[in-house]
DOPABA-102528 format. One line per field, with one value per residue (C-alpha): residue number from 0; residue in three letters; x, y, z. Coordinates in steps of 0.001 Angstrom, whole numbers. Layout:
N
i [NUM;...]
aa [ala;...]
X [X;...]
Y [Y;...]
Z [Z;...]
This chain:
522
i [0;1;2;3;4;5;6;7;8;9;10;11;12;13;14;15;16;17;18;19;20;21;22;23;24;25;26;27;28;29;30;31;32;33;34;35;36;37;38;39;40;41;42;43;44;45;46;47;48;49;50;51;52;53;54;55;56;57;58;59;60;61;62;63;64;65;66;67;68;69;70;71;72;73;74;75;76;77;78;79;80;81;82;83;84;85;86;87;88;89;90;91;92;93;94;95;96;97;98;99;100;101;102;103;104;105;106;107;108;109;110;111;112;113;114;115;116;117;118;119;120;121;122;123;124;125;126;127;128;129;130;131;132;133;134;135;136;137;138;139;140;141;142;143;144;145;146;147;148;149;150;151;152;153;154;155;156;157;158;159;160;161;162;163;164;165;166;167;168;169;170;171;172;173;174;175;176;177;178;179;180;181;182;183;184;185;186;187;188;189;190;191;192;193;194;195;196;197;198;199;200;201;202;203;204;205;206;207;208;209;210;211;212;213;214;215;216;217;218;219;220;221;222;223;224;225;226;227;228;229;230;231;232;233;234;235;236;237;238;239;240;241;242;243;244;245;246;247;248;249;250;251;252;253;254;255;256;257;258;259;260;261;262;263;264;265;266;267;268;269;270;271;272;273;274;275;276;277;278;279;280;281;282;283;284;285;286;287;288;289;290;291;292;293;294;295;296;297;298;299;300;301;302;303;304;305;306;307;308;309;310;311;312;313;314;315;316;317;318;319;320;321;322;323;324;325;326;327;328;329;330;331;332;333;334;335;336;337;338;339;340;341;342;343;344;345;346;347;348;349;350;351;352;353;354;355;356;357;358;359;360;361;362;363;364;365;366;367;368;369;370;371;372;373;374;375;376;377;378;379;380;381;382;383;384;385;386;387;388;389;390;391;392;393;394;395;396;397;398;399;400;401;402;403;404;405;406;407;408;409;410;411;412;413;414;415;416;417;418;419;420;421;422;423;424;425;426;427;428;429;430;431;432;433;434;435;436;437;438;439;440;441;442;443;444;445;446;447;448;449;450;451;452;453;454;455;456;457;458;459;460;461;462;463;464;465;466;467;468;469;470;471;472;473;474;475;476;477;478;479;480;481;482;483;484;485;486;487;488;489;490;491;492;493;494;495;496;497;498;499;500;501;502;503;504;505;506;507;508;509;510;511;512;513;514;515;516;517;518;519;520;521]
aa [unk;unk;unk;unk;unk;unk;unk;unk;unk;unk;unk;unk;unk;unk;unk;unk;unk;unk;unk;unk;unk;unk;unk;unk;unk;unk;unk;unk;unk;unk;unk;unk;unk;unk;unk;unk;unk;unk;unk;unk;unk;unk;unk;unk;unk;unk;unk;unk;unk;unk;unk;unk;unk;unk;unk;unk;unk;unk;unk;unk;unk;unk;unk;unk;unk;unk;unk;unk;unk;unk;unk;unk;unk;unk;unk;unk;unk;unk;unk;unk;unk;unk;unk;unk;unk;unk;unk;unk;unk;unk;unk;unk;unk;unk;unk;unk;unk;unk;unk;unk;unk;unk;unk;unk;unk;unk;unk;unk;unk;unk;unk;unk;unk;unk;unk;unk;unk;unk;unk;unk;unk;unk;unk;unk;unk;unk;unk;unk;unk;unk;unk;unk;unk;unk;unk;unk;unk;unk;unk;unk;unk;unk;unk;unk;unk;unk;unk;unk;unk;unk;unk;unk;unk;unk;unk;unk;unk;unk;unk;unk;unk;unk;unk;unk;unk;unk;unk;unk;unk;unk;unk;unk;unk;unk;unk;unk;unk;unk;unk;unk;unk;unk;unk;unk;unk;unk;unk;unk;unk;unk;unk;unk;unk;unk;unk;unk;unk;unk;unk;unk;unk;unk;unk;unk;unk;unk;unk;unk;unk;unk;unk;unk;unk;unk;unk;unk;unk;unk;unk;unk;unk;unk;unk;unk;unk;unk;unk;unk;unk;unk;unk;unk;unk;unk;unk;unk;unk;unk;unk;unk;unk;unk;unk;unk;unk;unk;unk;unk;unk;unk;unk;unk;unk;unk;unk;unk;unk;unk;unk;unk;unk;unk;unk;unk;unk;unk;unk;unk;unk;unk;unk;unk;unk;unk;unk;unk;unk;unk;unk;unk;unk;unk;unk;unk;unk;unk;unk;unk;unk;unk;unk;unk;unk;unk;unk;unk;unk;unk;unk;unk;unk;unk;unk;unk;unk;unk;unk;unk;unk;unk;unk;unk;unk;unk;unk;unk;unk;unk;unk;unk;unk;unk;unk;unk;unk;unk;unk;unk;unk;unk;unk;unk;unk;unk;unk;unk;unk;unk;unk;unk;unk;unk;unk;unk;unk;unk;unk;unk;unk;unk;unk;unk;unk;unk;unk;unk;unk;unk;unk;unk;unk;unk;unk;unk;unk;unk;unk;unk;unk;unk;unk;unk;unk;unk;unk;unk;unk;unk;unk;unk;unk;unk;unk;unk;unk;unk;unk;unk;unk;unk;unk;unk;unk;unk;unk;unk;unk;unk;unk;unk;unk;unk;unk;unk;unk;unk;unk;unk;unk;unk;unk;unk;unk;unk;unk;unk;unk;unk;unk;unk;unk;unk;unk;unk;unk;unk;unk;unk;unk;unk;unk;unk;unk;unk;unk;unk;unk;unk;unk;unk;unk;unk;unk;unk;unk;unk;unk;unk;unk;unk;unk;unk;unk;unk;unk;unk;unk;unk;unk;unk;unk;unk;unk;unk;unk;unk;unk;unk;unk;unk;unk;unk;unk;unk;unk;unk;unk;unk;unk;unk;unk;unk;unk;unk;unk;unk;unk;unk;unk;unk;unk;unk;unk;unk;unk;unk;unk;unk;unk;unk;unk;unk;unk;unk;unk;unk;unk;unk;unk;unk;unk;unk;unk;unk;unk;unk;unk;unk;unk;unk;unk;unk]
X [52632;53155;53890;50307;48810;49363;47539;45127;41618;42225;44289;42122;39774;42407;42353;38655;38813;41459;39261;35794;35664;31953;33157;35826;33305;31060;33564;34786;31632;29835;32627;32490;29172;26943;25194;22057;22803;23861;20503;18220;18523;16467;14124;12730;8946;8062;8572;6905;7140;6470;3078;1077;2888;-529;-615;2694;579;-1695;1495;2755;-189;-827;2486;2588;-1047;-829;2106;1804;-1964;-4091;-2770;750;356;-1768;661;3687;1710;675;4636;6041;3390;4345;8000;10192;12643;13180;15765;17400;20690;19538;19025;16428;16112;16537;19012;21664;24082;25450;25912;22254;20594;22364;21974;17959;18645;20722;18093;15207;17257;14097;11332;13620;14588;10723;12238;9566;6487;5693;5674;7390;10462;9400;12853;12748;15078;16504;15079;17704;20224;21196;20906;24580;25622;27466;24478;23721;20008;20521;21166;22081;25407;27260;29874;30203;33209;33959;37350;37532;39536;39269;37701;37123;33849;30756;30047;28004;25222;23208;19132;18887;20893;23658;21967;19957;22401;22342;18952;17474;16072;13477;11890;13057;10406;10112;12603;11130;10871;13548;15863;15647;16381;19052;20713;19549;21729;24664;24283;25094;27974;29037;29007;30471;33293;33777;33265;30752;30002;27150;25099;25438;24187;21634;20840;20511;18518;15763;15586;15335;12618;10756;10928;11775;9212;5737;2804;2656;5942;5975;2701;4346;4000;7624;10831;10231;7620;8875;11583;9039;7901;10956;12579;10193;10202;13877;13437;11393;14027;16637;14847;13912;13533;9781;7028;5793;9039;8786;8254;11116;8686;11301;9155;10289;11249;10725;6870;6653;7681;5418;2592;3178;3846;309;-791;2041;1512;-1745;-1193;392;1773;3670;7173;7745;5287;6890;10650;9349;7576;8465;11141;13399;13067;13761;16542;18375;18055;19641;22182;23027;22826;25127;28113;26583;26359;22986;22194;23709;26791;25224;28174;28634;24706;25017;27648;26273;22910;25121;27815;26729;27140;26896;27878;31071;30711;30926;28915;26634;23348;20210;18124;14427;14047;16243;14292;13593;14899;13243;15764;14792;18627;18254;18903;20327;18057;18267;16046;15707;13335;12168;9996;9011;8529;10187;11070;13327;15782;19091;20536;20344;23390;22919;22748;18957;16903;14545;12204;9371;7663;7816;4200;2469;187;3129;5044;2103;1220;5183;5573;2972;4339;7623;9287;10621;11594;12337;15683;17441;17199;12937;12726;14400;12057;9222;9740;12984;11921;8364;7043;9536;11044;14699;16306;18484;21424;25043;28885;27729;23911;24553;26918;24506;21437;22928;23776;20511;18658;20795;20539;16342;16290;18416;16596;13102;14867;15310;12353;11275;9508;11213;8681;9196;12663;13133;11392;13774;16395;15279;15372;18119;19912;23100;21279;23941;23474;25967;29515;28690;27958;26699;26953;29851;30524;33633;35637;38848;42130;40974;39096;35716;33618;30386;27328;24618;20728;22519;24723;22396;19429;22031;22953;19601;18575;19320;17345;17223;20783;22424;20627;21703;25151;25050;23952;26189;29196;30457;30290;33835;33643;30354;32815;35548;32851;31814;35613;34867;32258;33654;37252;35640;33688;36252;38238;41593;44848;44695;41672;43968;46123;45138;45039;43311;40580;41842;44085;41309;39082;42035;42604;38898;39146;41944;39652;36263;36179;34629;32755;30627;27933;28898;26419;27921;26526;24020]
Y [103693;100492;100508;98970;102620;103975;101865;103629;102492;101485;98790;97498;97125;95190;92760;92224;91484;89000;87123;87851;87445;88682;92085;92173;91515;94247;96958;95497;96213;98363;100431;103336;104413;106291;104404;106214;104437;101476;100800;101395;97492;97071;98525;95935;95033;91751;88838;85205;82767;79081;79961;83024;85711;86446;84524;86565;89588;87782;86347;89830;91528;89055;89145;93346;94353;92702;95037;98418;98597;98192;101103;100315;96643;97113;99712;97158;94409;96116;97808;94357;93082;95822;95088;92791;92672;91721;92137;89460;90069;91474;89607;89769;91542;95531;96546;98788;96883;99782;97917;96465;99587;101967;98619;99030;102712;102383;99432;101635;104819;104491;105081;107787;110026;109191;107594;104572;104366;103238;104497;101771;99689;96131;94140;90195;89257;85770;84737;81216;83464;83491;86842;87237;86894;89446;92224;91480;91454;90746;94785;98110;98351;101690;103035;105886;106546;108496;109410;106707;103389;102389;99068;97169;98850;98552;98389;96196;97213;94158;94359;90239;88393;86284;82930;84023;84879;81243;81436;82319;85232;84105;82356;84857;85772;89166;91420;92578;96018;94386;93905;97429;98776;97207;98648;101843;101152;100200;103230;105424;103405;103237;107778;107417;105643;108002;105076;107333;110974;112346;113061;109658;108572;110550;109462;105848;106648;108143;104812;102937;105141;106364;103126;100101;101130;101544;99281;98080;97117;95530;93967;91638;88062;87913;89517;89335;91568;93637;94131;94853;97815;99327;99235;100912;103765;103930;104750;106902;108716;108345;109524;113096;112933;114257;115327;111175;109348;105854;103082;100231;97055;93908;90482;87585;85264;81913;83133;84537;80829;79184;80863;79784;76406;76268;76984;74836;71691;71002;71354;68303;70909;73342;73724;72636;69759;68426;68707;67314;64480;63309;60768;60577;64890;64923;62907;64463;67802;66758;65392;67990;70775;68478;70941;74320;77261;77720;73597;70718;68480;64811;63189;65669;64896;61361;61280;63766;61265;58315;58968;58517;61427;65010;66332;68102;71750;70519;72692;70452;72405;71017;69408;71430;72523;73207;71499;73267;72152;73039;75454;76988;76470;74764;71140;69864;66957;64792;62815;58996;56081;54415;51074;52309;56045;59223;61028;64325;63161;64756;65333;67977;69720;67139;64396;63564;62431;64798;62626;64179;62460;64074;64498;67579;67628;67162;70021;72217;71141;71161;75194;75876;74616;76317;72961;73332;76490;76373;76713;78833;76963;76854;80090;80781;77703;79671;83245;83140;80292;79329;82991;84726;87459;88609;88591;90868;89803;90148;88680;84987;85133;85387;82290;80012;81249;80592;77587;76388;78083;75622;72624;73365;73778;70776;68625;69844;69596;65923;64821;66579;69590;72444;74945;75651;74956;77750;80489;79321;79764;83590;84488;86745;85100;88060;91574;92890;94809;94737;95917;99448;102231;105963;107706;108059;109531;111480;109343;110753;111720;111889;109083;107893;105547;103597;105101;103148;104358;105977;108120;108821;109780;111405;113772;114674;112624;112031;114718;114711;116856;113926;111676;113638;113323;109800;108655;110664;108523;105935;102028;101865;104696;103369;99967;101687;103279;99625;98492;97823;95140;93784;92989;91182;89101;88919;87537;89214;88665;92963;92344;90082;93662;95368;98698;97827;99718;102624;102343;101791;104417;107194;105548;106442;109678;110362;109012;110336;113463;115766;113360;111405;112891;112846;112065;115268;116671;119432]
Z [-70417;-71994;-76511;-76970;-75965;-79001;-81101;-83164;-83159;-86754;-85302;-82965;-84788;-87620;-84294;-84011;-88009;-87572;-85196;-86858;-90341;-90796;-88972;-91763;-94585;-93629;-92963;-96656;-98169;-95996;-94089;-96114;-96060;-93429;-90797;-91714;-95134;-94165;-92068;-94993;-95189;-92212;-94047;-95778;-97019;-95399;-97913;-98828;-95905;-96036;-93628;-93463;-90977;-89440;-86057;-84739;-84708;-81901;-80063;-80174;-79038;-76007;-75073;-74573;-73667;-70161;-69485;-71036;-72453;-75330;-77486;-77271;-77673;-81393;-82315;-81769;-83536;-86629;-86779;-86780;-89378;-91587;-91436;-93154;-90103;-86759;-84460;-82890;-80821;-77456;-74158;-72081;-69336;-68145;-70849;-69861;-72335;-74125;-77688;-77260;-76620;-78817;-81422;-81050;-81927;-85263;-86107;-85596;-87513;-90140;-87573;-85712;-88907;-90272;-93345;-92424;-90990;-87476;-83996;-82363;-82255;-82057;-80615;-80240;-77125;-76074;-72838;-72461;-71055;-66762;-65403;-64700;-68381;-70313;-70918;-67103;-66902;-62719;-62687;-64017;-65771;-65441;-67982;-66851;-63165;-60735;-59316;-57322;-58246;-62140;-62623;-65547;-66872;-66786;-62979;-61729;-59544;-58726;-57936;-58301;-55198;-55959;-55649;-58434;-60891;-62854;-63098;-66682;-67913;-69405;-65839;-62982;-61203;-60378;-58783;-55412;-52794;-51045;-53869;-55480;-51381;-51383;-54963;-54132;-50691;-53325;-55168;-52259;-51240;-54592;-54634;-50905;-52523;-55467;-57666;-59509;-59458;-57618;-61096;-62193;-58500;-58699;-62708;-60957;-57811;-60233;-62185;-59337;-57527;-60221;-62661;-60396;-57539;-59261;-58834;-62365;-62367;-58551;-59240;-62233;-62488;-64176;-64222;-68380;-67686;-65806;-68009;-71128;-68854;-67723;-70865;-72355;-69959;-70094;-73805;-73223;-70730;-73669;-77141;-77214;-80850;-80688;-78416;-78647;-79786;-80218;-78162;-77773;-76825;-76273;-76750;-75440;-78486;-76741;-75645;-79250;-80440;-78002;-79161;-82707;-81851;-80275;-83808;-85928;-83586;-84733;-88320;-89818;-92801;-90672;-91170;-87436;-87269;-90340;-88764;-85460;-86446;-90195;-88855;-92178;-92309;-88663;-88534;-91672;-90211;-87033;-88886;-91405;-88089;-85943;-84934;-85806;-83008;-81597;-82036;-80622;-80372;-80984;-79622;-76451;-75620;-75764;-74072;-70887;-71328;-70966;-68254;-64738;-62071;-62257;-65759;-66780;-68002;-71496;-74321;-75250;-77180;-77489;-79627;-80277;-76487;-73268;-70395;-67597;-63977;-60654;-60116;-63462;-64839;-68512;-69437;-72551;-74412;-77217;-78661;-77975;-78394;-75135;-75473;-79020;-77982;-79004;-75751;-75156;-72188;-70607;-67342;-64996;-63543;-60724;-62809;-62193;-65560;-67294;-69658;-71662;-74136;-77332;-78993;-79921;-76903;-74387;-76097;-75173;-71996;-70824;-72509;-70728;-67347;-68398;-68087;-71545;-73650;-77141;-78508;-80726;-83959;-82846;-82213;-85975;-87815;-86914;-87627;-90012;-91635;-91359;-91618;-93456;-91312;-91559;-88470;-88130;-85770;-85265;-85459;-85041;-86076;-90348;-89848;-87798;-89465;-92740;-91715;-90792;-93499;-96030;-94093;-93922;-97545;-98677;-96194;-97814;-101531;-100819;-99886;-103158;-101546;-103821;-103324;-99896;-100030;-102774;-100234;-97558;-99365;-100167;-96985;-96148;-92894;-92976;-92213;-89688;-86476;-84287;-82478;-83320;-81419;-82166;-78736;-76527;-73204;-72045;-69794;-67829;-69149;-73091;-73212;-74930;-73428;-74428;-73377;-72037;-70914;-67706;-69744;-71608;-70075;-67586;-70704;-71428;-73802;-77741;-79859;-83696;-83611;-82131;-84516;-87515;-86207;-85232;-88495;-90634;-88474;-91792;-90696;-89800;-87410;-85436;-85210;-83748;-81223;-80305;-79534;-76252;-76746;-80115;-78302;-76596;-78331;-80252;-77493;-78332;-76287;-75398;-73304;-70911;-70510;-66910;-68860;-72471;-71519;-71085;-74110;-76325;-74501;-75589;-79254;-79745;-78278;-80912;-84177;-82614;-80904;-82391;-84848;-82466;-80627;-76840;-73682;-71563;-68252;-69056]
């Protein structure tokens, strides 16, 4: 056993801090207090926006009723109308990413404990994401081993192929028959193997034959949809609060946004038509948002628009909108005049042109065709900033968003338009959800592990004991919980160790057990 093993999870966590200021700043202020405290300021009335918030409920509403009904969708739509927040960290796709799930928990502790109204969980995801990422929307992730060989956790258990796994979330099509065969074909090797226990095999078959097999999942147009539907059945697998608990509805963001821009584009006053097409606005906000996370690299693009061949792997971001390729991977664009017109142009990963000229009505007509999805800063100019919702997000969101939210407002100051730029600048871009965890799972040899829908559901469920429990955890304590994920992200020179998973799964064991609520085998 090597010296790092007996770190404590204090420690550890001192290593995510040195790496991740905000983390430090909130376990600073916040670090002290309950989590069912500390997520009171979620609960937030909704505040002035630059528009009128009323054309998200439609976007919302259109977006769910197609997939899980009338009721559900006008229940969702009227929740997020009433709210002040959003959340805006998870990925799409079917989330068995421990921290995202359990996140969408501790953000909707209000609805769960009945401290606020509502009977659903309204959850914005980020479509611009390939299904192999980190939160792995090409399958099921599973925490939770057997006694075969240790691996670096989660497992993998793949329902998209592996030619598939660049593509983005946001335009698979939908998983097939085929496809959830051959997982539930994995699955048994996988229990063959010992590389997880019969219950969780059998926790995973059910998913996949009860939830992956259905009709009105099958019968999809989308993978997006079919990840709206699922997820929401996997919550309700995982809450046992109540006889009806709520319902966790994910919306896509980039529909969301495309929706709005339908509206915005033909209003010469909207926040976006004016930062699209006011040239001297335009170009000072792409100036003043040069460099920050989420945007673009001016330079980098130029230089990737410029340089013959097939591009290096060089972050580049994008300016406005990631074009769409027919392989449905994303392009980078900038903007550029051509013979005296504005087009968005880039290169594709093969070093063919994509040109789009850049005018309201081929904005629509190209979202539409999915050849063009909006981008992060979009998505944010139209609900952050435009309609006045506070996103709640995590580690890197309150930097970026802050980031933009200034540049926004000092671009609007200067071209003497201090109303607006005063509400912008109300707007509260830091609301913090993330690296923490509530529930944990026993692991082998005194360890703690995250617990993700499998675990969960496996247990039985959380009822309003656990909740009680989980919420009474102080900030610092649902941090440590999250080590895993925030190492990570954190990218700290342990998670190079063969072995730092286990070390940190027993360091939480020591600090936790006993204090956490635990996903056990009934």
């Amino acid at each position: 056993m090597t010296t790092q093993s007996h770190h404590d999870a204090s420690e550890y966590l001192e290593m995510v801090c040195q790496k991740l200021p905000v983390v430090k700043n909130i376990l600073n202020t916040f670090g002290h207090m309950p989590l069912g405290v500390y997520t009171e300021r979620f609960n937030t009335p909704p505040c002035q926006g630059v528009q009128s918030r009323e054309d998200i409920r439609q976007a919302a509403f259109d977006q769910i009723y197609p997939v899980l009904g009338e009721n559900i969708a006008a229940r969702a739509a009227n929740d997020l109308m009433a709210s002040g927040t959003v959340m805006t960290t998870t990925h799409l796709g079917i989330d068995y990413f421990a921290n995202s799930v359990q996140g969408n928990l501790i953000y909707g502790a209000g609805i769960l404990t009945g401290r606020r109204k509502g009977t659903t969980i309204p959850i914005f995801c980020f479509g611009n994401v390939p299904l192999n990422s980190s939160t792995f929307a090409r399958g099921l992730l599973v925490y939770g081993t057997g006694s075969g060989v240790r691996r670096q956790l989660p497992l993998r258990l793949p329902v998209f192929p592996d030619n598939k796994k660049r593509t983005m979330a946001s335009l698979a099509k939908p998983f097939t028959m085929a496809m959830q065969q051959r997982a539930i074909k994995k699955t048994i090797a996988w229990k063959k193997e010992n590389l997880i226990s019969s219950t969780t095999a059998g926790t995973i078959l059910s998913l996949l034959e009860d939830e992956y097999a259905g009709d009105a999942i099958l019968n999809q147009n989308s993978y997006s949809a079919q990840a709206m539907g699922i997820n929401q059945q996997l919550g309700k697998r995982m809450l046992k609060t109540s006889e009806h608990p709520p319902d966790i509805v994910y919306l896509e963001i980039e529909k969301v946004t495309a929706f709005l821009l339908g509206n915005d584009l033909n209003h010469e006053n909207s926040l976006a038509y004016r930062i699209f097409f006011n040239t001297t606005l335009r170009d000072a906000i792409i100036k003043h948002l040069d460099g920050c996370p989420g945007c673009w690299h001016a330079d980098k693009l130029n230089a990737r628009d410029m340089t013959p061949g097939k591009p290096h792997g060089t972050a580049t971001g994008t300016i406005f909108f990631w074009g769409i390729d027919d392989y449905r991977h994303r392009v980078p664009l900038l903007l550029k005049f051509i013979k005296g017109d504005l087009y968005l142009c880039g290169r594709d990963d093969r070093g063919d042109s994509f040109t789009m000229n850049f005018t309201p009505d081929e904005l629509m007509q190209a979202l539409e065709k999915q050849k063009l999805l909006p981008s992060l800063l979009t998505c944010f100019l139209l609900i952050c900033f435009a309609r006045g919702f506070n996103c709640v997000g995590g580690v890197f969101q309150g930097a970026y968003l802050t980031w933009m939210k200034t540049a926004i407002a000092d671009c609007l100051q200067a071209q003497s338009d201090t109303a607006n730029a005063g509400i912008i600048r109300q707007i509260t871009t830091n609301l913090y959800q993330d690296a923490m965890l509530a529930f944990m799972s026993p692991g082998q040899d005194n360890e703690l592990l995250p617990a993700g829908p499998i675990e969960i559901i496996q247990a039985g469920g959380v009822n309003r004991n656990d909740l009680i429990k989980a919420f009474g955890l102080t900030v610092t304590q649902a941090h440590m919980a999250g080590l895993f994920g925030a190492l990570k992200d954190a990218n700290t020179p342990i998670t190079c160790q063969p072995d730092w998973q286990q070390m940190v799964a027993q360091a939480c064991s020591r600090e936790l057990s006993g204090k956490i609520p635990l996903c056990e085998n009934p």
